[in-house]
C-alpha positions as a printed NumPy array, in Angstrom:
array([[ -85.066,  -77.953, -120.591],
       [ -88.188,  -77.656, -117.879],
       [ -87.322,  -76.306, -115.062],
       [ -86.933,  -77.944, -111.737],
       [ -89.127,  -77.054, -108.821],
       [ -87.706,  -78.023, -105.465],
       [ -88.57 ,  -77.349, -101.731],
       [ -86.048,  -77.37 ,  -98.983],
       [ -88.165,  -79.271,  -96.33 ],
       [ -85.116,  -79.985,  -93.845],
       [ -81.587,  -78.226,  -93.626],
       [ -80.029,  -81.239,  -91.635],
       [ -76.42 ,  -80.733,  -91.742],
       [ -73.432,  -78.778,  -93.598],
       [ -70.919,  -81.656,  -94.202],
       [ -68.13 ,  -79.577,  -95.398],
       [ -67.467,  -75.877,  -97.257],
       [ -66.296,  -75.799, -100.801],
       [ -63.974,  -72.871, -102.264],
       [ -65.901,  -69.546, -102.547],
       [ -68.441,  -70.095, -100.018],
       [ -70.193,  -73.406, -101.487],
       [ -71.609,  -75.815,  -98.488],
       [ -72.213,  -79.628,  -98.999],
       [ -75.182,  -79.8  ,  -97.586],
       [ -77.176,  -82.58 ,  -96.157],
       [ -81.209,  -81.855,  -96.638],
       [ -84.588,  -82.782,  -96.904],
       [ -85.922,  -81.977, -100.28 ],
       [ -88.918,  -82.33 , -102.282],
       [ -88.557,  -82.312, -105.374],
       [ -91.238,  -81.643, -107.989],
       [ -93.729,  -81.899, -105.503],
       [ -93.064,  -85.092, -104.787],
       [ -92.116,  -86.733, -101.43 ],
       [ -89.616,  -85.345,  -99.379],
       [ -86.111,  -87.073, -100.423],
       [ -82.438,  -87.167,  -98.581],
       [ -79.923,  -84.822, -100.587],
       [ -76.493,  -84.42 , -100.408],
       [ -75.131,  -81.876, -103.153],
       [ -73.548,  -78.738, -103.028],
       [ -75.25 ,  -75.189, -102.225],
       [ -74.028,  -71.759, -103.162],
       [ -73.609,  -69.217, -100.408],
       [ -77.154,  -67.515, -101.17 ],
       [ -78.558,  -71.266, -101.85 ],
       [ -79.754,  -70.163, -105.312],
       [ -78.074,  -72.329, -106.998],
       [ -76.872,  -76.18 , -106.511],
       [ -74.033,  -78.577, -107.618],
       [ -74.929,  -82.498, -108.875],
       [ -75.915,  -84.777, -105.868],
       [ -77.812,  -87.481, -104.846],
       [ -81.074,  -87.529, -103.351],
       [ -82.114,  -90.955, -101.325],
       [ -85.36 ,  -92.276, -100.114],
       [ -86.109,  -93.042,  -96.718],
       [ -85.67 ,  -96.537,  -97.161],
       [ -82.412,  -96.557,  -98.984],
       [ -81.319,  -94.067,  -96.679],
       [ -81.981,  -96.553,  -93.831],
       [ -79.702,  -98.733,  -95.447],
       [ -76.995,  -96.616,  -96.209],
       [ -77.193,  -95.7  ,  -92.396],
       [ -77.04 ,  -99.978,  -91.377],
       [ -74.066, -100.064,  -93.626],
       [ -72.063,  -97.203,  -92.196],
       [ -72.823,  -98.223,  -88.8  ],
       [ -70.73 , -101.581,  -89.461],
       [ -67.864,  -99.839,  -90.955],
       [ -64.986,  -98.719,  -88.774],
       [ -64.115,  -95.21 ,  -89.475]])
């Protein structure tokens, strides 16, 4: 499996803490050297390791953002 190279560009926000420490975090990442993406995944306490997420583009993140201004939380 090739490994995955990845730059935290951002830490934006910790959304919530998992058992034993884990954060789900809210970042700026690049990954591969690519642009800088939107993440949302999980983060161990030492951040040297990470949980499945999803990583968003600015534009999709734009959307996401006009959507969840219209709901009513």
């Amino acid at each position: 499996m090739a490994e995955i190279k990845y730059e935290v560009v951002q830490r934006i926000a910790v959304l919530s803490e998992r058992p034993r420490g884990w954060e789900r975090q809210l970042n700026l990442i690049s990954w591969n050297d690519g642009e800088p993406k939107y993440d949302i995944r999980d983060w161990s306490p030492d951040g040297t390791r990470m949980g499945k997420g999803i990583s968003l583009s600015h534009d999709e993140m734009a959307i996401l953002k006009g959507l969840l201004d219209e709901l009513e939380l």
